[in-house]
C-alpha positions in Angstrom: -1.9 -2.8 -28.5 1.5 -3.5 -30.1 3.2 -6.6 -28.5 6.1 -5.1 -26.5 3.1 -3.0 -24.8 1.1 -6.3 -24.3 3.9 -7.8 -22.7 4.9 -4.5 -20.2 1.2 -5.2 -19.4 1.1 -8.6 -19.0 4.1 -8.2 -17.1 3.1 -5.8 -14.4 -0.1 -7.9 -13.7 1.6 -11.0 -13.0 2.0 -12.5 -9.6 4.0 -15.7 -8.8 2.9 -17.0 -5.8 4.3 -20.4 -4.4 1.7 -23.0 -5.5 -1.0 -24.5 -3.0 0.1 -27.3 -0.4 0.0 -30.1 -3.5 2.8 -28.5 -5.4 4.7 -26.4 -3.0 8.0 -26.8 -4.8 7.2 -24.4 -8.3 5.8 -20.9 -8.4 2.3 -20.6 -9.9 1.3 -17.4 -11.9 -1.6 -15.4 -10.9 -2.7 -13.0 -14.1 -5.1 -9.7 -13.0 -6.1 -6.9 -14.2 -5.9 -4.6 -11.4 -5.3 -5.1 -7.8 -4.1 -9.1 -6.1 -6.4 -9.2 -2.3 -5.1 -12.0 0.2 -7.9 -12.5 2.8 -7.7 -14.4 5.3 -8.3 -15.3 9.3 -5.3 -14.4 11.2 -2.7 -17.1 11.6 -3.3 -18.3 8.1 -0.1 -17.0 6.8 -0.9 -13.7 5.2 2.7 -12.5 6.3 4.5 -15.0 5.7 3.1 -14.9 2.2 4.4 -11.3 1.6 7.2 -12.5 2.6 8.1 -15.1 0.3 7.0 -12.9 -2.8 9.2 -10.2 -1.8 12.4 -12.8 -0.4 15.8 -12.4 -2.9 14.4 -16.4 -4.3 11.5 -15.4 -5.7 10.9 -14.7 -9.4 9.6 -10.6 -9.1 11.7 -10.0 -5.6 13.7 -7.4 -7.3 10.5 -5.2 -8.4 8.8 -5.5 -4.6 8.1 -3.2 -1.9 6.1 -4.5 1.0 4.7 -2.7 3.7 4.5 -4.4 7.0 1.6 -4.4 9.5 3.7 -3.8 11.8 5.1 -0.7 11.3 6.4 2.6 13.5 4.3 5.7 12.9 7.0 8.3 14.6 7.0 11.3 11.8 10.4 13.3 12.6 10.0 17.1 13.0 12.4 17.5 10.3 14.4 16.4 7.6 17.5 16.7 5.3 17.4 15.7 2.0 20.5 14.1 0.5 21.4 12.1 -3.1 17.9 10.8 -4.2 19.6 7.5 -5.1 20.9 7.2 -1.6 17.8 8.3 -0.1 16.1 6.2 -2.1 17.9 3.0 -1.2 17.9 3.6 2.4 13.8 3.5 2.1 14.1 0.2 -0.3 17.0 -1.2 1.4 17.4 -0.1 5.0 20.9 1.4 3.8 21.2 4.1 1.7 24.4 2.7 -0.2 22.7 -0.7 -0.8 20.5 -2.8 -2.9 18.5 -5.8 -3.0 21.0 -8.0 -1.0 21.0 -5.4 1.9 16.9 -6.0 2.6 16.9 -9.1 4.7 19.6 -7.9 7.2 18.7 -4.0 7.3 15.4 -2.9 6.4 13.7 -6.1 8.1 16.4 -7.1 11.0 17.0 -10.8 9.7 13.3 -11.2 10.3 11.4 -10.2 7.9 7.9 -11.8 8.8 7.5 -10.0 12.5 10.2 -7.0 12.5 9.0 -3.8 13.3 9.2 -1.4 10.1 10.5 1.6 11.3 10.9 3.9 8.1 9.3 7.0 8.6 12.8 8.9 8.5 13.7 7.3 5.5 10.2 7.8 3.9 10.6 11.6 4.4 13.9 11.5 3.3 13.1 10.5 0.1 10.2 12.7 -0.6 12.4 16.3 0.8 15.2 14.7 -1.6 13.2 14.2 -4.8 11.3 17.7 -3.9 14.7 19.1 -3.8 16.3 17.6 -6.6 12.9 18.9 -8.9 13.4 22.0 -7.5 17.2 22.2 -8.4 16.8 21.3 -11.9 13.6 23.4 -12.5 16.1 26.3 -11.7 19.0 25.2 -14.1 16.6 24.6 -17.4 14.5 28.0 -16.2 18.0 29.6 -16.5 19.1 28.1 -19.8 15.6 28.3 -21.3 15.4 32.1 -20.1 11.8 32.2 -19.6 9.0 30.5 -17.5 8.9 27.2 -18.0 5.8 24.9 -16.2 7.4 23.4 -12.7 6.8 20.1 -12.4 5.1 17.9 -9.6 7.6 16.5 -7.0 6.0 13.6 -5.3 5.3 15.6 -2.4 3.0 17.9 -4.0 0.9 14.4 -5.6 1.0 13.1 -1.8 -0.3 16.3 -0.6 -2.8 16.2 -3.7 -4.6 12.9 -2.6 -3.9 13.4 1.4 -6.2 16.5 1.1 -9.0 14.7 -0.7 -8.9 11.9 1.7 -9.6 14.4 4.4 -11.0 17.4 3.0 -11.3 18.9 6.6 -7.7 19.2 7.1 -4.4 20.3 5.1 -0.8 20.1 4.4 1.9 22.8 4.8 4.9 22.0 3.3 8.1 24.2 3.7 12.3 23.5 3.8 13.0 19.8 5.7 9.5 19.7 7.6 5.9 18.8 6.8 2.8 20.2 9.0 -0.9 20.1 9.1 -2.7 22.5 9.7 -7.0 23.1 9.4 -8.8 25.0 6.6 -8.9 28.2 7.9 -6.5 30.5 6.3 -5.3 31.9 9.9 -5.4 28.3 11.5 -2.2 27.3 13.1 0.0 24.6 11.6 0.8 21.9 14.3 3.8 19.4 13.6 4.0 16.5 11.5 4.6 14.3 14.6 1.4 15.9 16.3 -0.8 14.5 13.8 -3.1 11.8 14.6 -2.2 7.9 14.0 -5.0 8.3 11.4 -3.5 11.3 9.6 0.0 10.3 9.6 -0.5 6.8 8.8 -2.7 8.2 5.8 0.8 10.6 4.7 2.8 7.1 5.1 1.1 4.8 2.9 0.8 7.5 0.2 4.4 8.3 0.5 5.1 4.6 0.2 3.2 4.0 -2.6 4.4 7.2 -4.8 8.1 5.8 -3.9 7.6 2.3 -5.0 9.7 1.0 -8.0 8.5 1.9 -11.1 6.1 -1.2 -12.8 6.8 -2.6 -9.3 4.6 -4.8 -7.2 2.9 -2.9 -3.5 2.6 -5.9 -1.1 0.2 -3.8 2.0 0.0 -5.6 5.1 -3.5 -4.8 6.9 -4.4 -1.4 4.5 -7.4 -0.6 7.1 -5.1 -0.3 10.1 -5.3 3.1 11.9 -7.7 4.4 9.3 -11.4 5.1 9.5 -13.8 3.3 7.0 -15.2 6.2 5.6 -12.3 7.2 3.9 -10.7 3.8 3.6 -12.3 3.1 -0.3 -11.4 6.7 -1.3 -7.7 6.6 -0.2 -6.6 3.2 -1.8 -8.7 4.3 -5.0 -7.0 7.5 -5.5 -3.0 5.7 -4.7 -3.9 3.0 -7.1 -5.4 5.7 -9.5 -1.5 7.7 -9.1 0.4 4.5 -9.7 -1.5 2.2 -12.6 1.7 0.5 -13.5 2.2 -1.1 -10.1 0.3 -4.0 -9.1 -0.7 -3.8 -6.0 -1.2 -6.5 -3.7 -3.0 -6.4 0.2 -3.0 -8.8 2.7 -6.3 -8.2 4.7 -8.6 -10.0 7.3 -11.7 -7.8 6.7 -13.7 -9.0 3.8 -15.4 -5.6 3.3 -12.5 -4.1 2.2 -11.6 -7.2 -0.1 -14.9 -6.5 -1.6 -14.3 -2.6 -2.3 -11.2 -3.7 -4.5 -13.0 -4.1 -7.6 -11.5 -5.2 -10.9 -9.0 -7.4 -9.5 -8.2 -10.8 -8.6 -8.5 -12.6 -4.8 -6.8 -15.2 -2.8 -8.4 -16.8 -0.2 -6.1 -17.9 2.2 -7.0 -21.1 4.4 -4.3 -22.1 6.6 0.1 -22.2 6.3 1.6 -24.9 8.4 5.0 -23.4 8.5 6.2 -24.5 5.4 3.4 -24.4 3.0 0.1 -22.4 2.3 -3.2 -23.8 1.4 -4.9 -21.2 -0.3 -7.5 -20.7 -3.6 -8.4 -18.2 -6.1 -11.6 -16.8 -6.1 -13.5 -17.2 -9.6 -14.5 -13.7 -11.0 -17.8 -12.4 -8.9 -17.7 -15.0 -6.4 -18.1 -15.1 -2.5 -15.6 -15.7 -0.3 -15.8 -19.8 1.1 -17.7 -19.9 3.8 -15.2 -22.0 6.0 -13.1 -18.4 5.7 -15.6 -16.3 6.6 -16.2 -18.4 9.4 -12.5 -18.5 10.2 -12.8 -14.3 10.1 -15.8 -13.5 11.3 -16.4 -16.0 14.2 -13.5 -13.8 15.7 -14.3 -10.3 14.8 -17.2 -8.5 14.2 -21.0 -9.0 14.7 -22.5 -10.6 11.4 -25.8 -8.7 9.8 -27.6 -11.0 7.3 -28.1 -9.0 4.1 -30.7 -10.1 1.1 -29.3 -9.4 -2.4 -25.3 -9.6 -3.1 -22.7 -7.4 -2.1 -22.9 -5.1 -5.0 -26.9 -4.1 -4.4 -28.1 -0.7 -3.2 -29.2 -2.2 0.5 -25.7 -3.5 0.6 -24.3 -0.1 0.3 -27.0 1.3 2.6 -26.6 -0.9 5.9 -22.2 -0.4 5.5 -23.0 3.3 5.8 -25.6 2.7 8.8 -24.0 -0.3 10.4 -20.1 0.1 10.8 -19.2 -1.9 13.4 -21.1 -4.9 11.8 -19.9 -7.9 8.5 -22.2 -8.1 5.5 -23.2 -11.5 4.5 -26.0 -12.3 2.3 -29.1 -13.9 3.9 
């Protein structure tokens, strides 16, 4: 690897995150090789933390998109594309002629920690304006070229790509300034984008959001697992992270299965935030969670079903598939 690719990579695997409570003043760096979970119990902060990596002071704040929890699922009917760069913006910004400065007051309402994220308009938007401006320029250099030239793939068709194989029983049909669903069968009728279920739309918007993030950019996700079933949970966020390998993507989460099915990565368990400051630790490579955590998380949540072996066995595996109401913990 030649060093300006060594640093590129080094670079878009680094996290600064404000240090723990002893130090809060400097920014400590974090260094992974694939995806950055936060787990912990709610009220420890996991917001908050997103926050403060994406706010204008911190080091990478210009190359973040986060993804709130709380966020609006209301697909419009239709669309109009416009400028990419404006549509663009307005998804980044909350105003389509603004930039990084703009974020605070308009995509998060001068509070970004518990605003609702409305976007869905400005995610489709953005995807019917990059489809179109594709299109537009496939025309012009079939035209100069004067034969058939390979289309390329707008973002759309690489978010219909993976939203089909994360539900294999349904699919997308895309035409001019509107996105439908429809079943498999080839004379099943197509019902509106904002008549799919929370599940299905939810699965269009985190795709969407990921394909639009900046390039070599860092994905904060707020609660991945909300509004989506476990069976396909693992598959989706393995096939987005498998379409963007130069972001880095971070998640805040409370459920330690899904920590555990983000493999190759670094995590951060997060104990407590008083306000001000965060008390949180790295996990060393192939460890468990502390056990005050789990506590923390699972004395609120979930029955708990003693496991022998670790969480990467075959019976592991086994009882998830069986038992999916239930937390794993080794016996």
């Amino acid at each position: 690897m030649s060093d300006d690719a060594e640093k590129q990579y080094e670079q878009r695997f680094t996290l600064e995150l404000p240090r723990p409570r002893t130090n809060p003043v400097e920014w400590l760096t974090v260094k992974s090789d694939g995806p950055i979970v936060v787990v912990g119990a709610n009220g420890s902060g996991k917001t908050r933390l997103g926050w403060k990596i994406e706010e204008s002071g911190s080091p990478q704040s210009d190359r973040t998109h986060r993804i709130a929890a709380q966020r609006a699922l209301q697909m419009p009917e239709l669309c109009r594309p416009t400028s990419i760069d404006e549509a663009v913006a307005g998804l980044r910004y909350g105003y389509q002629k603004g930039n990084i400065s703009h974020k605070h007051g308009h995509r998060w309402g001068s509070h970004p920690a518990t605003h609702l994220l409305n976007d869905y308009e400005a995610l489709m938007t953005s995807l019917l304006s990059d489809e179109w401006a594709i299109s537009t320029k496939y025309r012009k250099d079939a035209r100069i070229c004067g034969g058939v030239i390979q289309s390329p793939d707008a973002k759309l068709d690489v978010l219909e790509r993976i939203w089909e194989k994360t539900l294999p029983y349904r699919r997308l049909v895309i035409s001019s300034g509107k996105v439908e669903a429809a079943a498999l069968q080839d004379d099943a009728t197509p019902y509106a984008g904002n008549e799919m279920s929370d599940g299905e739309r939810v699965i269009f918007y985190l795709i969407g959001q990921a394909l639009l993030a900046p390039r070599d950019g860092i994905l904060i996700i707020d609660e991945p697992e909300i509004h989506i079933h476990k069976a396909v949970l693992t598959r989706l966020w393995d096939n987005i992270e498998a379409e963007r390998p130069d972001c880095l993507f971070v998640y805040l989460t409370h459920d330690p299965d899904f920590a555990a099915s983000r493999r190759g990565g670094k995590k951060i368990c997060l104990r407590d935030y008083d306000g001000q400051t965060w008390d949180w630790v790295e996990v060393r490579s192939g460890g468990e969670l502390p056990e005050d955590v789990l506590l923390q998380i699972l004395g609120s949540r979930k029955p708990i079903l003693f496991v022998e072996g670790d969480k990467n066995s075959v019976d592991f595996e086994v009882y998830r598939q069986v038992y999916a109401n239930y937390t794993y913990q080794k016996s």
